[in-house]
C-alpha positions in Angstrom: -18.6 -24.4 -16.5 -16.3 -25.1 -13.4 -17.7 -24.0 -10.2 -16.1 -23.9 -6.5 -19.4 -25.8 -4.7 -20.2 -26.2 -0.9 -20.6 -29.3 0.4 -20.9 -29.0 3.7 -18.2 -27.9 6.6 -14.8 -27.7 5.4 -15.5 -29.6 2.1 -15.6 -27.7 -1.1 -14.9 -28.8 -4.4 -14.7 -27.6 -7.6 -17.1 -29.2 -10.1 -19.3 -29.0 -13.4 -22.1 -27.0 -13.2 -24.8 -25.5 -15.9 -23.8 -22.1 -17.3 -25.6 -19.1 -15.9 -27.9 -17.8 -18.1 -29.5 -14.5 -19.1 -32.9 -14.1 -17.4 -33.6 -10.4 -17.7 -33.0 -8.0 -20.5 -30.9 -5.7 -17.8 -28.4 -8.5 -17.1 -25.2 -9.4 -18.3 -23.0 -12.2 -18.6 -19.1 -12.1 -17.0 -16.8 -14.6 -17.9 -14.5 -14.2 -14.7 -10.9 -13.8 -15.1 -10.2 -13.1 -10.9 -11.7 -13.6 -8.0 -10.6 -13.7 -4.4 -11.2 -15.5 -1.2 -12.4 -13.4 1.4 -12.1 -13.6 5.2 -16.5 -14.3 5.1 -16.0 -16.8 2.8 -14.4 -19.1 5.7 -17.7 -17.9 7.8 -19.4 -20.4 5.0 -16.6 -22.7 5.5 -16.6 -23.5 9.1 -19.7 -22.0 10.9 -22.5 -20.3 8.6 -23.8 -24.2 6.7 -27.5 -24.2 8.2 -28.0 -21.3 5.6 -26.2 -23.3 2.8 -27.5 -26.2 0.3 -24.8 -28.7 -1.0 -23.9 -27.1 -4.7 -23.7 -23.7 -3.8 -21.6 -21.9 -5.7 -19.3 -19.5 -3.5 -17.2 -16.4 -3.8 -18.2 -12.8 -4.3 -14.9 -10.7 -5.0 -15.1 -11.1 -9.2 -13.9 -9.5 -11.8 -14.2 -10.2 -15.5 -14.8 -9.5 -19.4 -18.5 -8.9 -20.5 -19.5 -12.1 -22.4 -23.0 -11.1 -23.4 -25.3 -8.5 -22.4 -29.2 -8.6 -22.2 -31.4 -6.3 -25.3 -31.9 -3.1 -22.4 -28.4 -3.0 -21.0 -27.1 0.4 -23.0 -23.9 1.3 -21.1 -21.8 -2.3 -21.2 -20.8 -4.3 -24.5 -18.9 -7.6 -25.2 -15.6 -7.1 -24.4 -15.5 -4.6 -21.7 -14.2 -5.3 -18.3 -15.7 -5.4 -15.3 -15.6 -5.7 -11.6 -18.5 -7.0 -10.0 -19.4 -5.4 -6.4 -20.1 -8.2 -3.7 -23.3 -6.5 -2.7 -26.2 -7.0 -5.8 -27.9 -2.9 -6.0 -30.1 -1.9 -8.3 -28.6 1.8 -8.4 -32.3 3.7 -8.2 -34.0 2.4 -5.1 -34.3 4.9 -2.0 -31.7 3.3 -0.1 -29.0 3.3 -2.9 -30.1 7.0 -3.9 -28.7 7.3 0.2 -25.7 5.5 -1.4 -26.5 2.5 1.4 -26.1 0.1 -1.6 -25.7 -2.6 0.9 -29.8 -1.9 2.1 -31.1 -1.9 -1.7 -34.8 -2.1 -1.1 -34.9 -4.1 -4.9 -32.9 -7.0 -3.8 -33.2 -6.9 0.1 -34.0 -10.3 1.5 -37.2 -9.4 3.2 -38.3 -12.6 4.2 -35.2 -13.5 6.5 -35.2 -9.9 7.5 -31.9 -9.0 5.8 -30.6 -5.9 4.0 -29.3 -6.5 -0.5 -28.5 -9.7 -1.7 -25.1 -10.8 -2.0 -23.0 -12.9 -4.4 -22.2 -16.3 -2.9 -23.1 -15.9 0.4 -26.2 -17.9 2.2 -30.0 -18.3 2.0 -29.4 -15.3 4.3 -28.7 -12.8 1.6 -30.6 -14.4 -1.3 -28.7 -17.7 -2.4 -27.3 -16.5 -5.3 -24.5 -18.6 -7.4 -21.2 -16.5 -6.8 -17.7 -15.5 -8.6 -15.4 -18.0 -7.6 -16.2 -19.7 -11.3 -15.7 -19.7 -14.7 -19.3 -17.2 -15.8 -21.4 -15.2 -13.5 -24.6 -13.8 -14.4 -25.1 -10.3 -13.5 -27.9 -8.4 -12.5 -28.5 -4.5 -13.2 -25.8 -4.3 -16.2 -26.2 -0.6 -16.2 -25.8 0.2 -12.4 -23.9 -2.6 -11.1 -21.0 -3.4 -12.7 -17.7 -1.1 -12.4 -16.5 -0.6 -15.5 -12.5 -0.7 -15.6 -9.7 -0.2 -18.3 -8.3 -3.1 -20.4 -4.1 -3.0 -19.8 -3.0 -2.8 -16.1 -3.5 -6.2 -14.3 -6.4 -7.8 -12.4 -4.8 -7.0 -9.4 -4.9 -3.5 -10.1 -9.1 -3.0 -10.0 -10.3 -6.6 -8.2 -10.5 -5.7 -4.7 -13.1 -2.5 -5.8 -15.6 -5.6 -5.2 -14.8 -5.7 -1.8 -11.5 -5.5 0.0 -10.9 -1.8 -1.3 -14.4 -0.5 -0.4 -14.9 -2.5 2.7 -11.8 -1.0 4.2 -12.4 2.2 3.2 -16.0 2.2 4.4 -14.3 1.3 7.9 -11.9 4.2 7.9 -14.9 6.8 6.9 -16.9 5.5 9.7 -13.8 5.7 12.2 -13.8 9.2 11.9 -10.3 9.6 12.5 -9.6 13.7 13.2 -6.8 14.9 10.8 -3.4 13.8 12.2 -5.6 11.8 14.7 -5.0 7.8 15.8 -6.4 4.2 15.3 -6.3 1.1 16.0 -7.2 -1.7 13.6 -7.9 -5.2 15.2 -7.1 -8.0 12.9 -4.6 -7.5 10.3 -5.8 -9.9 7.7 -6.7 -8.1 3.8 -9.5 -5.9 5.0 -7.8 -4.7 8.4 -4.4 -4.4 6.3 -6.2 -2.2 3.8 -7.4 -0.2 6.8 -4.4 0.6 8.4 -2.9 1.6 4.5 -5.9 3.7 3.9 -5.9 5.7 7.1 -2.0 6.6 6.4 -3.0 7.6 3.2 -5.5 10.1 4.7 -3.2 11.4 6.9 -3.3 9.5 10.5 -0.2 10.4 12.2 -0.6 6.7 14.2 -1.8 3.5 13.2 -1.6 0.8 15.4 -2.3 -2.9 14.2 -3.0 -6.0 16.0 -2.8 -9.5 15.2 -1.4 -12.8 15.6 0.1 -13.9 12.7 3.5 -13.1 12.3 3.3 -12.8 8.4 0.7 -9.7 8.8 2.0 -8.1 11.5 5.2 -8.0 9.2 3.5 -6.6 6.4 1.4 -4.2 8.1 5.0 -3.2 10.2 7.0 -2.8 6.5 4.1 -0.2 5.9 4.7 2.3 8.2 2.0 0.6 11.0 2.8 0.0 14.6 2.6 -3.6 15.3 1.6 -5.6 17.9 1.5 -9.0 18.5 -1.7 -10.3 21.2 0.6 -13.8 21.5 2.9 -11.6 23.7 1.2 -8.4 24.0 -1.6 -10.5 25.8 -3.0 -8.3 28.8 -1.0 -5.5 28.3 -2.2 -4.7 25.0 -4.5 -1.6 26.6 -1.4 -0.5 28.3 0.2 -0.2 25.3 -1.6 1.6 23.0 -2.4 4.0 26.0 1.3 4.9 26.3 1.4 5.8 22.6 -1.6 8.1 22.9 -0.9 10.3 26.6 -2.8 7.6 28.2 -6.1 8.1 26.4 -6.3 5.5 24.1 -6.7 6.1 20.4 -9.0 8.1 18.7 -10.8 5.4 16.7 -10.6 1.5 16.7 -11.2 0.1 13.6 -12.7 -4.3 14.5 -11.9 -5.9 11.2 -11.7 -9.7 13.0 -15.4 -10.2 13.9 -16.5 -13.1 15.1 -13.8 -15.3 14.3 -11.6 -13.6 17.0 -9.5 -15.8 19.3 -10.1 -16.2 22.6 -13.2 -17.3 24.3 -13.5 -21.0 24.6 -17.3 -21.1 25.4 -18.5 -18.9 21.9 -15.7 -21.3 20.1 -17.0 -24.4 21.7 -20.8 -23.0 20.2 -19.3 -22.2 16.8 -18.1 -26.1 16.4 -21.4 -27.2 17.8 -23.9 -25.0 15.6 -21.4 -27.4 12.5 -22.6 -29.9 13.9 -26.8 -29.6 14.4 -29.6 -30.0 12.0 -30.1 -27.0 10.2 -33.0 -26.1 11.4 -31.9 -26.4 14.9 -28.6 -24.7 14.1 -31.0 -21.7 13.1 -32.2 -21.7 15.2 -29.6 -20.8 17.8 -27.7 -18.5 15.5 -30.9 -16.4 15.6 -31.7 -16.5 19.2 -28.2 -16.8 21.2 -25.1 -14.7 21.3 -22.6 -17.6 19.7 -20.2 -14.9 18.8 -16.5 -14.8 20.2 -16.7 -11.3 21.1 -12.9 -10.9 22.0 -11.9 -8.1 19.4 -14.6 -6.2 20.1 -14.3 -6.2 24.0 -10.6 -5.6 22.9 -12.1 -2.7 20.7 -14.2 -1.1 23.5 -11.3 -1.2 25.8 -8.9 0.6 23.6 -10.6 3.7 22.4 -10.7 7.0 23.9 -13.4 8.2 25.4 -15.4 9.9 23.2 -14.1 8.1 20.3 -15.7 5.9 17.6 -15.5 2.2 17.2 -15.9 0.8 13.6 -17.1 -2.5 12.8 -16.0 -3.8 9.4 -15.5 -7.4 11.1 -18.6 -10.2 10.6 -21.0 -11.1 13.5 -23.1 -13.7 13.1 -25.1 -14.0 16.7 -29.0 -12.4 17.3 -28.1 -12.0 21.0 -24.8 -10.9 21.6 -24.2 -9.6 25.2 -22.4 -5.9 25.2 -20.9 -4.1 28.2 -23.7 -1.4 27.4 -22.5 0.4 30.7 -18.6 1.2 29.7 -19.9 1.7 25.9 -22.4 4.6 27.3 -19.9 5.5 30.4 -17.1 5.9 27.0 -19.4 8.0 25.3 -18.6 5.7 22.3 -19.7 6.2 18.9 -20.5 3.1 17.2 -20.6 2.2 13.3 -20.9 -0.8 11.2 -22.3 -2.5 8.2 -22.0 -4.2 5.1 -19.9 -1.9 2.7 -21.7 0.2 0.4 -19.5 -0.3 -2.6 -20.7 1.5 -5.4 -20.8 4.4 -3.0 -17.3 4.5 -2.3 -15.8 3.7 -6.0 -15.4 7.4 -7.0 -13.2 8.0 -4.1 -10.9 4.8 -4.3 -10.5 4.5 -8.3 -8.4 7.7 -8.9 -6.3 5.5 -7.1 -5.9 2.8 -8.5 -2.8 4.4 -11.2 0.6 3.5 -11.6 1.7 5.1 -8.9 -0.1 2.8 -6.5 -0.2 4.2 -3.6 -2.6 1.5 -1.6 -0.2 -1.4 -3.0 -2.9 -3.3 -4.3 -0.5 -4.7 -6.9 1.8 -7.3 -5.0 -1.3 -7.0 -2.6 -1.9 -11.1 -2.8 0.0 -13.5 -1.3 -1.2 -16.4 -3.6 -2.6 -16.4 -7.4 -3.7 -20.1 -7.8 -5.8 -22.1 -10.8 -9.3 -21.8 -9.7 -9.0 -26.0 -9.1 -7.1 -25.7 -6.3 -9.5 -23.4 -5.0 -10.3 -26.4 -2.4 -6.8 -26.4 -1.3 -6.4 -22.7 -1.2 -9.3 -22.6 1.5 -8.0 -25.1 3.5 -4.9 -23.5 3.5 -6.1 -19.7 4.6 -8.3 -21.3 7.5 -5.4 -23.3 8.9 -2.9 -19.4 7.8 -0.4 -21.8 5.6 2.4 -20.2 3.9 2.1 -17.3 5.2 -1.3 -16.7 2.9 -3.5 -13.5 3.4 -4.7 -12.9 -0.3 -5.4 -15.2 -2.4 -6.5 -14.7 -5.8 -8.4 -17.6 -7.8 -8.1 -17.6 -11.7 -10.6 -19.5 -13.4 
């Protein structure tokens, strides 16, 4: 099959691999018809390589039609379709019973100290192959895979593997009070999402900031107020204060992580960790604070006191300093994590009808052939053409 592969930083390429095969009688076999680029998936690209191997196969939003399903799999068959959540949950474990799919205790990666496996995504969360090819196995064919209607487009049901799930996650943990405020750092799919989802459950203000004059547009046309940091700058706290009786609002959702702009001494440590052997690089990832911590300083800085910061946005540093003082001062409620998908797809799929009221379809900015995948990455780290979404078709 055809494969997007990592080679090292910034080089991927799309190549022949083996086909995935069956190796328990629970899994199944996708043949993938979607599957996005994410926002982590340029983690792998530019800083996260001392946990890769060259020939990794990348990507974990997929979606697809059952190819073949192992002799104890009882609720899929050949032919259905399927979206396949980015976190790998076996559905029955204590954690997932808590409907923390994202801690499954049957896949956690106990020897690097990390919660489930994930598609795609490092020796960190298991190494295993992801979506962003032509057939993905898949574990746990009962419990696992969300099983959607054939008809409406891909678009319609692909981001349930994460985009969809991951946002909402962030606006549950925001705890925004009926007609109550936000802020959502970072405007890119998941912090766009975010902003869409909390109008939808009723925030009377949403407040989005970002850099990128194509999101902020976006996020603007749907009904959130925009600002831009490139001339906000300083004043951004003055800002959102005005808007909110001087308080700040309610809840700041972070969905920018440690890719945020700003601090030239955690960027300089990002381009160096590239750059060292991986066991070095290790190293220092798991013993320094290499983060640029801008959005969440932003983050703290913004909400009211009293109010609850949500952190959907990926860190990657061990030591991370935090203003511990103004967080406790703030009385600041703090909460973050890996999204819990299969715990949040009961609530999102009544959605996804065709009255759409999330605008998932139209949601991407790019559909493009699975061999340009290369050139599609390239293209969202370097924000070309306006690109937010992109969707890969194998």
């Amino acid at each position: 099959m055809r494969a997007l592969t990592w080679q090292g930083r910034r080089d991927v390429r799309v190549e022949t691999v083996s086909d995935p095969q069956l190796k328990e009688s629970t899994d199944v076999l996708v043949r993938i018809t979607s599957t996005g680029i994410c926002g982590s998936d340029l983690h792998l690209y530019e800083v996260m390589g001392p946990y890769l191997d060259p020939g990794d196969i990348l990507g974990h939003e997929p979606m697809g039609i059952v190819e073949e399903v192992g002799k104890d799999v009882t609720s899929l068959s050949a032919g259905d379709r399927v979206v396949v959540p980015f976190n790998i949950s076996c559905g029955h474990c204590f954690m997932c019973d808590q409907g923390l799919q994202s801690q499954c205790e049957t896949t956690q990666v106990t020897e690097r100290g990390m919660g489930a496996a994930l598609f795609g995504y490092t020796k960190l969360y298991g190494q295993v192959p992801g979506g962003q090819a032509e057939l993905l196995r898949v574990p746990f064919g009962d419990t696992l895979p969300i099983k959607v209607p054939h008809g409406p487009p891909d678009e319609r049901f692909v981001y349930l593997s994460d985009v969809l799930p991951t946002a909402w996650q962030a606006v549950e943990y925001a705890r925004i009070p009926p007609g109550g405020t936000v802020t959502v750092l970072g405007l890119g799919p998941v912090g766009e999402m975010a902003a869409r989802i909390a109008l939808h459950r009723g925030a009377r203000l949403v407040v989005g900031v970002d850099l990128v004059s194509e999101r902020l547009e976006r996020a603007g046309a749907h009904g959130v107020k925009t600002f831009d940091l490139r001339t906000q700058g300083k004043d951004l706290t003055d800002a959102v204060r005005q808007l909110t009786d001087g308080r700040g609002t309610d809840a700041v959702i972070d969905a920018v992580g440690m890719e945020a702009h700003g601090a030239p001494v955690a960027k300089a440590a990002h381009w160096v960790v590239g750059l060292l052997p991986d066991a070095v690089a290790q190293r220092l990832m798991e013993h320094a604070g290499v983060d640029r911590l801008s959005a969440l300083y932003t983050a703290i800085e913004l909400v009211r006191r009293g109010g609850t910061l949500s952190l959907s946005g990926v860190y990657g540093g061990s030591a991370d300093p935090l203003p511990l003082m103004t967080m406790f001062d703030k009385q600041i409620q703090l909460r973050m994590g890996q999204a819990n998908v299969r715990h949040w797809v009961d609530d999102i799929l009544p959605l996804l009808n065709d009255a759409d009221p999330l605008g998932v379809q139209g949601f991407a900015t790019h559909t493009m052939p699975l061999e340009d995948a290369p050139k599609a990455y390239s293209m969202f780290q370097a924000k070309e053409d306006g690109m937010i979404k992109t969707l890969l078709k194998p």
